[in-house]
C-alpha positions as CSV (number, residue, x, y, z in Angstrom):
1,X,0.0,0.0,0.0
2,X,1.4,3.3,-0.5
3,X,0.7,6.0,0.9
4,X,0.7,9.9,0.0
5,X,0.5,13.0,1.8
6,X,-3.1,13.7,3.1
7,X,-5.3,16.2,3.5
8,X,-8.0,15.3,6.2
9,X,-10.9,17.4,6.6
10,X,-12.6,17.4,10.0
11,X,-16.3,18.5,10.6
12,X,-16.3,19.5,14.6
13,X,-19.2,20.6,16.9
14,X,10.2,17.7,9.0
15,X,10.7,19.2,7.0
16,X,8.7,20.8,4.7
17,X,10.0,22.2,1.5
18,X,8.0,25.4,-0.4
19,X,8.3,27.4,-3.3
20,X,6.8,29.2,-6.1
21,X,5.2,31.2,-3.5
22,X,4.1,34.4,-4.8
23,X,7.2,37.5,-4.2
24,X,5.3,39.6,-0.5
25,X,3.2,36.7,0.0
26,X,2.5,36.0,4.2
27,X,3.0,32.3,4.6
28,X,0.7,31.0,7.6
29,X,2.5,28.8,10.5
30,X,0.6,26.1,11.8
31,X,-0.1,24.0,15.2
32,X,1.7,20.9,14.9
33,X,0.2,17.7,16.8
34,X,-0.2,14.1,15.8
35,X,-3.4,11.7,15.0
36,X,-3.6,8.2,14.7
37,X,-6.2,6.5,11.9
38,X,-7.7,3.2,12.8
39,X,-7.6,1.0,10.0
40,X,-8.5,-2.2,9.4
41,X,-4.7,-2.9,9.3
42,X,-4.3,-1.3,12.4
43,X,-3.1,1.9,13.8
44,X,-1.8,4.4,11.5
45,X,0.1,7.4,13.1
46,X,0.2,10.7,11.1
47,X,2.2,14.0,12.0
48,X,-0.2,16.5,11.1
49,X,-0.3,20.2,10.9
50,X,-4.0,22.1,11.9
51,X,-5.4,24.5,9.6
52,X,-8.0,26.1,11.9
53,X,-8.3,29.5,10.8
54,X,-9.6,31.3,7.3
55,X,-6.0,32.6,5.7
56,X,-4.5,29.2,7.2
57,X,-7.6,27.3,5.5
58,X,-6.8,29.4,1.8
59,X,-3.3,28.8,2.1
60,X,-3.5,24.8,2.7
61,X,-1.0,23.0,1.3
62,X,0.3,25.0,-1.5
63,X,3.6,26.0,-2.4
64,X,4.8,22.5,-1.2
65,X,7.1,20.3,-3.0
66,X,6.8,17.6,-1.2
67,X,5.3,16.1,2.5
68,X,6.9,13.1,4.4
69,X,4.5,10.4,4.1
70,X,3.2,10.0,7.5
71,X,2.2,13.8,6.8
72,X,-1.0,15.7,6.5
73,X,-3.1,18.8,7.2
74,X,-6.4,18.5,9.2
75,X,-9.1,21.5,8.7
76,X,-11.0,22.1,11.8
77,X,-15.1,23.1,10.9
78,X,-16.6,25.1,13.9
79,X,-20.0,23.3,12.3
80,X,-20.8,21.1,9.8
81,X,-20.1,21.6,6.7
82,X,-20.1,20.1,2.9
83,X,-16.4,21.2,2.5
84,X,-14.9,21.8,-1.0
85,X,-11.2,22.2,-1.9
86,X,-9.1,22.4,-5.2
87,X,-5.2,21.6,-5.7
88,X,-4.4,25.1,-6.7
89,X,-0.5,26.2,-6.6
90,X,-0.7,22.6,-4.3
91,X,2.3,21.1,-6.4
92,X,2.2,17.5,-4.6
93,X,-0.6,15.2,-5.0
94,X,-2.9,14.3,-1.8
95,X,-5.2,11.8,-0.6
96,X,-8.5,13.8,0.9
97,X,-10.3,11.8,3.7
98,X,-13.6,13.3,4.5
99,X,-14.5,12.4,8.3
100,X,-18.3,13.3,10.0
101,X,-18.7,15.1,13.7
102,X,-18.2,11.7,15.3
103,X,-14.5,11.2,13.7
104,X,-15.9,8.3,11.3
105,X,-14.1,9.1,8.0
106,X,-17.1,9.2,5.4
107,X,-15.4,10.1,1.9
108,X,-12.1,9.2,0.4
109,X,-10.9,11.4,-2.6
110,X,-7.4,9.7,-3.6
111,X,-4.6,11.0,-5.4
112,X,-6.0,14.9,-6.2
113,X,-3.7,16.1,-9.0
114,X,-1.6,19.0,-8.6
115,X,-2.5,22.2,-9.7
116,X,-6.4,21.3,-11.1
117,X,-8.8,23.6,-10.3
118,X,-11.5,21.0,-10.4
């Protein structure tokens, strides 16, 4: 199985290389923390950054040429909501899990090409 940089929304009630950023741009930091993913394989254990605020939310993952593997951003949602995101100026591709108020993970959107605007 291999895995990819993620992108994991959440609906709630190392180095990291970037470039191509546009010249005067204000980069957001982000709270680092972990998460662990039961699978059916067992535990997975991701170091995660949190995108919890509007300019963090716009700026996502972009600029990034490339994200460990056991890497990924979660979006906190002060409510639920039907979240939509594109891969624009996001220059790595990313798995998207989709997960409901009670942490079940209810959509999977895998391997999100760089760049689209879809």
């Amino acid at each position: 199985m291999m895995l990819r940089p993620f992108l994991l929304v959440l609906v709630a009630a190392g180095a990291i290389a970037l470039a191509g950023c546009p010249a005067g741009a204000q980069l957001q930091h982000f709270a680092k923390s972990s998460l662990v993913i039961r699978t059916a394989q067992g535990p997975r254990r991701f170091n995660i950054e949190i995108a919890e605020t509007e300019p963090q939310m716009e700026q996502g993952l972009m600029y990034r040429h490339r994200l460990a593997p056991d890497a990924g951003m979660l979006f906190i949602y002060k409510q639920p909501t039907v979240a939509m995101f594109w891969m624009k100026n996001t220059l790595i591709p990313l798995d998207m899990l989709f997960v409901d108020a009670h942490g079940r993970i209810v959509n999977i959107h895998t391997n999100a090409a760089p760049e689209s605007l879809a």
